[in-house]
C-alpha positions as CSV (number, residue, x, y, z in Angstrom):
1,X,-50.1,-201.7,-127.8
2,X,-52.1,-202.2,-124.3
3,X,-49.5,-201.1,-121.4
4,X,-50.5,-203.8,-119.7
5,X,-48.8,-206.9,-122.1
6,X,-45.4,-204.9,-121.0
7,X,-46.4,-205.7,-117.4
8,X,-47.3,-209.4,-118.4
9,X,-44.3,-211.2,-119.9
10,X,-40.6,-211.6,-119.9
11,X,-40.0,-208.7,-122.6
12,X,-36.0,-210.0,-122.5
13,X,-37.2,-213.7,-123.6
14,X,-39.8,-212.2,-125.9
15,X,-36.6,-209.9,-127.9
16,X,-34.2,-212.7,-127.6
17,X,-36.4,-215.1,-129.1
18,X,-37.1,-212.7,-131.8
19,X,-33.7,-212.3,-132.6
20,X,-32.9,-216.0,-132.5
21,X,-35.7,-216.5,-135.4
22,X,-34.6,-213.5,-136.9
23,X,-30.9,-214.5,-137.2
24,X,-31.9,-218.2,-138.3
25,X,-33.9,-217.5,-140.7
26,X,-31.5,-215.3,-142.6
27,X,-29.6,-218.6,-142.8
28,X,-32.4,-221.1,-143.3
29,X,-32.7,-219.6,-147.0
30,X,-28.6,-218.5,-147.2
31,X,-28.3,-221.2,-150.2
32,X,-31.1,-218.9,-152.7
33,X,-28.8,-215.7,-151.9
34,X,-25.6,-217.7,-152.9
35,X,-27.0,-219.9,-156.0
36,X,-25.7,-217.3,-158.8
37,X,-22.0,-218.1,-157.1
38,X,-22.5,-221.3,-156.9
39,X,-23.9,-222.0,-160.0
40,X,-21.1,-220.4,-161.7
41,X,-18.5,-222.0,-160.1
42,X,-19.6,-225.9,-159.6
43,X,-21.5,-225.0,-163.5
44,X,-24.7,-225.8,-162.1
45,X,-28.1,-226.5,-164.4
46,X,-31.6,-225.0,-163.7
47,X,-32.8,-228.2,-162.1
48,X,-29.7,-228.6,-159.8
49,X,-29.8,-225.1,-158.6
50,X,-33.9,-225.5,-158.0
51,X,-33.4,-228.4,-156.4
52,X,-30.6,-227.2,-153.7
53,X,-31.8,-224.3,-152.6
54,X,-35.2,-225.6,-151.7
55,X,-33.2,-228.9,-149.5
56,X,-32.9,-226.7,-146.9
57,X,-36.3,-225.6,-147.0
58,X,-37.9,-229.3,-146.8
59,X,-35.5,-230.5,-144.3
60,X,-36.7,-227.3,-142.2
61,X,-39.9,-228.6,-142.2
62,X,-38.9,-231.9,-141.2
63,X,-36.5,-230.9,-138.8
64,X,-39.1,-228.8,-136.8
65,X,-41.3,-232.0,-136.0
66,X,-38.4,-233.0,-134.1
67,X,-37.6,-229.7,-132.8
68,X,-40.9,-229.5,-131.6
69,X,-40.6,-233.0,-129.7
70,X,-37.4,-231.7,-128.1
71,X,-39.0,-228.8,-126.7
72,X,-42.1,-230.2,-125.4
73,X,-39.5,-232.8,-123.3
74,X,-36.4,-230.1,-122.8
75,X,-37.3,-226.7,-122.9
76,X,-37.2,-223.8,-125.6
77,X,-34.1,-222.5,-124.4
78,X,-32.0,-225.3,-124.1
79,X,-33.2,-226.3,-127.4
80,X,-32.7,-223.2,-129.3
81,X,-29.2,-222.9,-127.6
82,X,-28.3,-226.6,-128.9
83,X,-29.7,-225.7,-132.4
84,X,-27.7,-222.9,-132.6
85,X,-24.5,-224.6,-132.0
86,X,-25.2,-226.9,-134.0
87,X,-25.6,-225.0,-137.2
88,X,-22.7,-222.5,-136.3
89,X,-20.6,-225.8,-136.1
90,X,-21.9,-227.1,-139.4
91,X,-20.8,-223.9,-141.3
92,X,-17.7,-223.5,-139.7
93,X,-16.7,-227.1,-140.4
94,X,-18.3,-225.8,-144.1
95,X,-16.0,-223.0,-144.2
96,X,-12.7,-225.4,-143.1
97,X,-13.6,-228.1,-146.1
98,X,-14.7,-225.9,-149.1
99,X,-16.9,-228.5,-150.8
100,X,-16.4,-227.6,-154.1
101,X,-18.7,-230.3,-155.8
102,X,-22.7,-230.5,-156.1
103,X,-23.0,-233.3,-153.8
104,X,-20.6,-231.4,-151.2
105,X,-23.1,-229.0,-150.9
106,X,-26.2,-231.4,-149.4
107,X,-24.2,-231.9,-145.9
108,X,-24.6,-228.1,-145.4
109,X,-28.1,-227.5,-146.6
110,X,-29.6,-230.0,-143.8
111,X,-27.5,-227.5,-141.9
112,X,-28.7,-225.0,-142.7
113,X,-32.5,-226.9,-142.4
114,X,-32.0,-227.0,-138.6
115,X,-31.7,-223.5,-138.7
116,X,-35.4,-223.5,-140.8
117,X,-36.9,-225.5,-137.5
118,X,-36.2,-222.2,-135.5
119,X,-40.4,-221.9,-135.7
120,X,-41.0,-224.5,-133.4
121,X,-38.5,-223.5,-130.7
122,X,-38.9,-219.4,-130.8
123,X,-42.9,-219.3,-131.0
124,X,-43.0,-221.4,-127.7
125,X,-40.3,-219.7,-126.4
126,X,-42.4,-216.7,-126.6
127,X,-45.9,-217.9,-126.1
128,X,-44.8,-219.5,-122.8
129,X,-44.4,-216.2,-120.9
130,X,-47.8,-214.2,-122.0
131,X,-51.1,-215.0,-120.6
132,X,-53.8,-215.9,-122.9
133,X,-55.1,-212.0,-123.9
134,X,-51.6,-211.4,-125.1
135,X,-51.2,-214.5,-127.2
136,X,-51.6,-213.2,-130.5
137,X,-49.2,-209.9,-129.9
138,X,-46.2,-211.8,-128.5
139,X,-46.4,-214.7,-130.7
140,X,-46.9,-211.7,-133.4
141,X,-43.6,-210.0,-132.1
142,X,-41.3,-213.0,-132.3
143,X,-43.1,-214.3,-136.0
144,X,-42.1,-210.8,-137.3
145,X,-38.3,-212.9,-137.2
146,X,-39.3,-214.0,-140.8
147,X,-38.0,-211.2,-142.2
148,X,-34.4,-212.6,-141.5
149,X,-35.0,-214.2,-145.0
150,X,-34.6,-210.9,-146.6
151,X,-30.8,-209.9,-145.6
152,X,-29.7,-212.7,-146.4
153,X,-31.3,-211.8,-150.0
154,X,-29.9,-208.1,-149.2
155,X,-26.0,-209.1,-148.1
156,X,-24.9,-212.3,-149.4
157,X,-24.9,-212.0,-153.4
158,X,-22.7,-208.9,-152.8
159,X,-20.0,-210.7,-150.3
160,X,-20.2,-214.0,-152.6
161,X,-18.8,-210.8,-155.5
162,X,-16.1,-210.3,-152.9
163,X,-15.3,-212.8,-150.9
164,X,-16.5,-215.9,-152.5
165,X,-19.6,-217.7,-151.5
166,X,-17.7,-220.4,-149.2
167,X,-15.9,-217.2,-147.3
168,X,-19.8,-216.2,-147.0
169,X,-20.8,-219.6,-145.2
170,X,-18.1,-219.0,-142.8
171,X,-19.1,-215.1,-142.0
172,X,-22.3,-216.3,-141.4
173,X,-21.1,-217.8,-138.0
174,X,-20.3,-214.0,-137.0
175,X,-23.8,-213.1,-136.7
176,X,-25.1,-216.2,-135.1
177,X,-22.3,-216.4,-132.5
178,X,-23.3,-212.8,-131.2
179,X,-26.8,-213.8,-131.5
180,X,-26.3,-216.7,-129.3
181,X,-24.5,-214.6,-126.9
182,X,-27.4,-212.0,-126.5
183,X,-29.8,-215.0,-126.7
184,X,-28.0,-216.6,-123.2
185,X,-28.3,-213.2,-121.4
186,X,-31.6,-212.6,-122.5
187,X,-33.4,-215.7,-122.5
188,X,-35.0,-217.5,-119.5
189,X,-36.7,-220.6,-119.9
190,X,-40.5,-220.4,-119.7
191,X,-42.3,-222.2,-117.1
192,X,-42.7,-225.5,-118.1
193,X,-46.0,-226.6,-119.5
194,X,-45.2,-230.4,-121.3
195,X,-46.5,-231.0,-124.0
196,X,-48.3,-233.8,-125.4
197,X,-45.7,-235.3,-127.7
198,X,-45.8,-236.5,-131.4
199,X,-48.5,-238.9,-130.0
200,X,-51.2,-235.8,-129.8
201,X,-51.1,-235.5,-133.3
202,X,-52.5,-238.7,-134.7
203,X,-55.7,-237.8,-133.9
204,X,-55.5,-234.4,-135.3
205,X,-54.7,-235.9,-138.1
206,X,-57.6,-237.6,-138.9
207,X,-59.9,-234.6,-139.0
208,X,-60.3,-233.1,-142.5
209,X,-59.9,-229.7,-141.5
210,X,-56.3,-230.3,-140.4
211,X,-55.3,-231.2,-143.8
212,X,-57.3,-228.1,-145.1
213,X,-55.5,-225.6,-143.1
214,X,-51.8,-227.3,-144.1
215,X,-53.1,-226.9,-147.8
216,X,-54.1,-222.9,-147.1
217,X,-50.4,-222.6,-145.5
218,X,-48.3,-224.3,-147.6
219,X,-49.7,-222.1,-150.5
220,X,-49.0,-218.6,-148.5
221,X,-45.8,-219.5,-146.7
222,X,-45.0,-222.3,-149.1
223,X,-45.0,-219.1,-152.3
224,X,-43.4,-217.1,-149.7
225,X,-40.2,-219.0,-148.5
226,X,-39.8,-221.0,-152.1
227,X,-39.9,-217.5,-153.7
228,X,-37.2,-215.8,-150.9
229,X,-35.0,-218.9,-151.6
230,X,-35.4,-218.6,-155.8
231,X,-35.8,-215.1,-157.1
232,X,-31.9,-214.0,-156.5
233,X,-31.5,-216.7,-159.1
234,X,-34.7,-216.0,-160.8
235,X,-33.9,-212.5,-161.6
236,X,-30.3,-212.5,-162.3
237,X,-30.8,-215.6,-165.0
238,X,-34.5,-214.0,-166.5
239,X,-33.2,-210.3,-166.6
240,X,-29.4,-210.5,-166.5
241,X,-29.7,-208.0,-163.0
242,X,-26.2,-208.5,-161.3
243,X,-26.1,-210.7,-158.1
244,X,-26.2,-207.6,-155.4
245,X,-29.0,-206.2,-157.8
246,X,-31.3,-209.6,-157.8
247,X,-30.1,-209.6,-153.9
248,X,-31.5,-206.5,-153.5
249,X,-34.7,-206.7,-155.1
250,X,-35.3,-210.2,-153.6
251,X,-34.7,-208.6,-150.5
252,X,-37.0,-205.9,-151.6
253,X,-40.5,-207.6,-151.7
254,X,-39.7,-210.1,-148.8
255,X,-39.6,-207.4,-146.6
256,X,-42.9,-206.3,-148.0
257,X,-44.7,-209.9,-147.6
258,X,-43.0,-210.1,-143.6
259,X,-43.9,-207.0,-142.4
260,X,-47.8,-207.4,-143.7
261,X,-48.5,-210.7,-142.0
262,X,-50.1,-209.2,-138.9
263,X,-52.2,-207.1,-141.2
264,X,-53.4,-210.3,-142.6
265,X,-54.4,-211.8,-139.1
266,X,-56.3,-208.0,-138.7
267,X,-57.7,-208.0,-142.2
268,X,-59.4,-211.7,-141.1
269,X,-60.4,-210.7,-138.1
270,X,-62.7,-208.1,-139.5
271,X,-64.0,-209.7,-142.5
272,X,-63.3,-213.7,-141.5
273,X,-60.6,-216.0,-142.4
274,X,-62.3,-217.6,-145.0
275,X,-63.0,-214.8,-147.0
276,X,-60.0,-213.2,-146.5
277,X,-58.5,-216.3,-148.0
278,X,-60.7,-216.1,-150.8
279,X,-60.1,-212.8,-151.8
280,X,-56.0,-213.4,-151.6
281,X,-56.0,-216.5,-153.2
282,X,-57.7,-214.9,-156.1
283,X,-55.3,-212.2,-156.2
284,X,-52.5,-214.5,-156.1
285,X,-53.7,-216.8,-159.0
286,X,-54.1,-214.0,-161.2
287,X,-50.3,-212.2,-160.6
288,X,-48.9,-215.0,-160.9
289,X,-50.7,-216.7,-163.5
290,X,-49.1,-213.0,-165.6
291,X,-45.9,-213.7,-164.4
292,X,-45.9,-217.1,-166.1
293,X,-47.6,-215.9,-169.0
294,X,-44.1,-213.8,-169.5
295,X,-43.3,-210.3,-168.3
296,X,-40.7,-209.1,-170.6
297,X,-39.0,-206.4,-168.5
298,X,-37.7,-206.3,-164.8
299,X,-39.8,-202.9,-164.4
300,X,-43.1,-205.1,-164.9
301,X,-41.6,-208.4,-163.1
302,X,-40.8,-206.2,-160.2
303,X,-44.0,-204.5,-159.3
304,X,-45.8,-208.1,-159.9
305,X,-43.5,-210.0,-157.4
306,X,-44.2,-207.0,-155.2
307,X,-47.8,-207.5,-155.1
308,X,-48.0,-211.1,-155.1
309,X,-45.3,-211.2,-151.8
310,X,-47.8,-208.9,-150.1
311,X,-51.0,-211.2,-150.8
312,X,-49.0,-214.3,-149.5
313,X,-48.0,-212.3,-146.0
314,X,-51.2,-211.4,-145.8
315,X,-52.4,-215.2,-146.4
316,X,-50.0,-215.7,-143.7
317,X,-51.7,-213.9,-141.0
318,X,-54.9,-214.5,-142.3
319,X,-54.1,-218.8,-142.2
320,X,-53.0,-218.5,-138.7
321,X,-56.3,-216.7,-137.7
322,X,-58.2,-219.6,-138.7
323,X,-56.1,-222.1,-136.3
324,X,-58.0,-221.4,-133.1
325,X,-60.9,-220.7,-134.6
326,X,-60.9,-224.3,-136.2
327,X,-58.6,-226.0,-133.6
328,X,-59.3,-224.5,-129.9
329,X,-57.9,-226.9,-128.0
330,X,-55.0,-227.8,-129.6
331,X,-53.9,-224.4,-131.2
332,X,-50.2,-225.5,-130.2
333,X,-50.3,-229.1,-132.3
334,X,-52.0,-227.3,-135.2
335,X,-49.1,-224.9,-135.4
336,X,-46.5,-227.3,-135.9
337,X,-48.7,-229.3,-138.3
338,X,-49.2,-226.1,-140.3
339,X,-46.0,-224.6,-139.8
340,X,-44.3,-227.6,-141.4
341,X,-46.4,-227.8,-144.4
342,X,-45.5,-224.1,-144.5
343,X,-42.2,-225.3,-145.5
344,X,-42.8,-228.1,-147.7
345,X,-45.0,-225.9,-150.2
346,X,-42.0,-224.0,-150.3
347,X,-39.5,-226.9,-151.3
348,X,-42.2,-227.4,-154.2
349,X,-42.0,-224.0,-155.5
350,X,-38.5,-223.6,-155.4
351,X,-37.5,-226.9,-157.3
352,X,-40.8,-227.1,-159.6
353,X,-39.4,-223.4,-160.6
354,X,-35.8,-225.0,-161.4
355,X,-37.5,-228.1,-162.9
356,X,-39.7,-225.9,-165.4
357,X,-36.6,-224.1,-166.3
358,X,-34.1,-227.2,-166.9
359,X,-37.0,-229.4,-168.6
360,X,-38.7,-226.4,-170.9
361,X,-36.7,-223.6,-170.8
362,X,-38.8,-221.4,-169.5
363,X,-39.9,-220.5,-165.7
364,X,-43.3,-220.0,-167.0
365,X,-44.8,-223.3,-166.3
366,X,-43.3,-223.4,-162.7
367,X,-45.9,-220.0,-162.3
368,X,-48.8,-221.3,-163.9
369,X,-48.7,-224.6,-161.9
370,X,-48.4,-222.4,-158.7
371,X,-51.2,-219.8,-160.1
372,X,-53.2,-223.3,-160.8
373,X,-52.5,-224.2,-157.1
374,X,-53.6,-220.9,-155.8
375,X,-57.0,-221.0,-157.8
376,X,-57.6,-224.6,-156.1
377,X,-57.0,-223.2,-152.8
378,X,-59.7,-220.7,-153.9
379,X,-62.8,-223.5,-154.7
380,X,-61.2,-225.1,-151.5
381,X,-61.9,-222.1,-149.0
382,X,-65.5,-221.6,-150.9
383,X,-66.3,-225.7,-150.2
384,X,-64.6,-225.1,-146.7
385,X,-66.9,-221.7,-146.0
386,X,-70.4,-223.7,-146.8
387,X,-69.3,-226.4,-144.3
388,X,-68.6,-224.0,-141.8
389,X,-71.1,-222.5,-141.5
390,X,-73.5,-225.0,-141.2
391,X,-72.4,-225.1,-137.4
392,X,-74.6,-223.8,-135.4
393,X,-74.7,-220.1,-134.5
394,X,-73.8,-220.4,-130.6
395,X,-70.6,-222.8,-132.1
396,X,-69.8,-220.0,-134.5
397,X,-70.0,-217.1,-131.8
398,X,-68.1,-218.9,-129.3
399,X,-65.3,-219.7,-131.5
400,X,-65.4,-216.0,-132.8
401,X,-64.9,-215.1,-129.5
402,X,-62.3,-216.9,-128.5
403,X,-60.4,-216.3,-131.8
404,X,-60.6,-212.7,-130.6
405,X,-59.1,-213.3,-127.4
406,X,-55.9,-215.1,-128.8
């Protein structure tokens, strides 16, 4: 890492807002983790359980739309710092009530949804203390928080086993109090650079490439949060694993699709976006086109999930090097645009997956649709490629360039 991006920033706000996406995601997809105890005990269907645990996904995305309009008007810090208390207060006041009924349970999950819209509040949090040239490595830095979504796959099915999954709500507030205390210490408010508002994004929204890059997004992070929030479940109802077992091999392959998303953003710098997409979209229709075709033992399910986690954090990076390459001048709108649909792909996976089960008894169909989606994201990126480059060569070079520099 240059010596000289030390020198730059605020490396306190840069950890703290880490930690503060870290810690909320880990509670953003806290439902998926706790479905096999909560299943058992409110005698939850297949569709029900798909269905809640991907709530707090979609209201996530929703939420940071708002989240994003409170930022650009208040400030990252005090925003997070609101945020914060406000979901430590919903799952305390959780905790205190014990909903013990399927409709109990939606109050918490928009909870736990505010938690999801951490993106738009940490990534400016971050990106408004580093210079242009170090962009990409802080905004890298505090992204790598995604990974929060894999202890809450490692911890909570084994404290649901011995606490009870309403116990688990309320410990839940342990980690995010201390978070929030390191966060006050260690956070300063960046200097302030308003933002355009809501407003700035009508016209963004017109352009077809826009819509293209939300597409690309909410396939890669769409498969990667839906899966986080629905393999615990998956794998303890397809293969019988115990709870702290699925937990743990949930846990397993999101850390594996976190910790490659900068990779991605590398591996598309060297070859291009476009046919980095190509090449993972592929790969991603075909793994999971053979996990819906049936894979009859965990030792073969395993492995696939593995691989398929990796090629979606890799689409991660890779979708996020296309933003300023695409969108220049409004790098910042385009990440809340494709952020949010981000999260919305993953609401579809989670209850399609839940749907297919309830509806045919099998998860099968809930892959192949996704493997289906995947494959149209391929021909998508191939339309998208012959259009692009049909700009002209000093367009395409200066973008290039300035892609590099973020």
């Amino acid at each position: 890492m240059d010596k000289g991006f030390f020198k730059a920033g605020n490396p306190r706000t840069l950890l703290a807002a880490f930690l503060y996406f870290d810690v909320s995601f880990m509670v953003w997809v806290l439902l998926g983790p706790l479905g096999i105890a909560i299943a058992h005990d409110l005698h939850l269907d297949a569709g029900q359980k798909g269905f809640l645990v991907a709530v707090p996904v979609l209201a996530g995305a929703l939420f940071r739309v708002a989240a994003g309009a409170l930022v650009d008007h208040c400030g990252p810090r005090r925003v997070a710092i609101a945020m914060q208390l406000l979901v430590i207060a919903g799952l305390a006041a959780t905790w205190l009530v014990a909903p013990h009924s399927y409709a109990g349970l939606f109050p918490v999950a928009l909870v736990l949804g505010v938690a999801g819209a951490s993106f738009a509040v940490a990534l400016p949090l971050a990106s408004g203390w580093y210079p242009p040239q170090y962009q990409g490595t802080a905004l890298g830095i505090a992204g790598a928080g995604n990974s929060g979504t894999a202890l809450a796959a490692l911890f909570a099915p084994g404290l649901a086993v011995l606490y009870g999954w309403v116990n688990v709500l309320g410990l839940a507030t342990l980690p995010l109090a201390a978070i929030l205390c390191a966060f006050l210490f260690l956070a300063k408010e960046p200097p302030r650079h308003p933002g355009a508002g809501i407003v700035a994004w009508l016209p963004v929204l017109k352009t077809a490439d826009c819509w293209v890059l939300m597409f690309f997004y909410g396939v890669t992070f769409g498969g990667f949060v839906g899966l986080a929030s629905f393999l615990t479940i998956y794998f303890n109802d397809q293969y019988g694993l115990p709870p702290a077992v699925a937990g743990s091999c949930t846990a397993l392959v999101v850390f594996a699709g976190s910790f490659v998303r900068p990779l991605g953003g590398a591996l598309a710098d060297r070859i291009g976006g476009d046919r980095a997409l190509c090449i993972l979209y592929g790969l991603a229709a075909a793994i999971f086109a053979l996990v819906g075709c049936g894979l009859p033992t965990i030792w073969l399910a395993f492995p696939a999930f593995f691989a398929g986690m990796l090629v979606l954090g890799l689409g991660n990076g890779a979708v996020f090097q296309l933003v300023p390459t695409r969108f220049p001048h409004q790098v910042g709108i385009l990440t809340g645009l494709v952020g949010m649909s981000g999260g919305v792909g993953g609401f579809y996976l989670a209850s399609s997956l839940g749907a297919a089960r309830q509806s045919t008894g099998s998860y099968g169909p809930g892959f192949l649709a996704f493997a289906g989606i995947a494959l149209l994201a391929v021909l998508c990126v191939s339309a998208c490629r012959r259009r692009w480059k049909a700009a002209s060569p000093a367009q395409a070079t200066g973008l290039e360039e300035l892609s590099a520099s973020l």
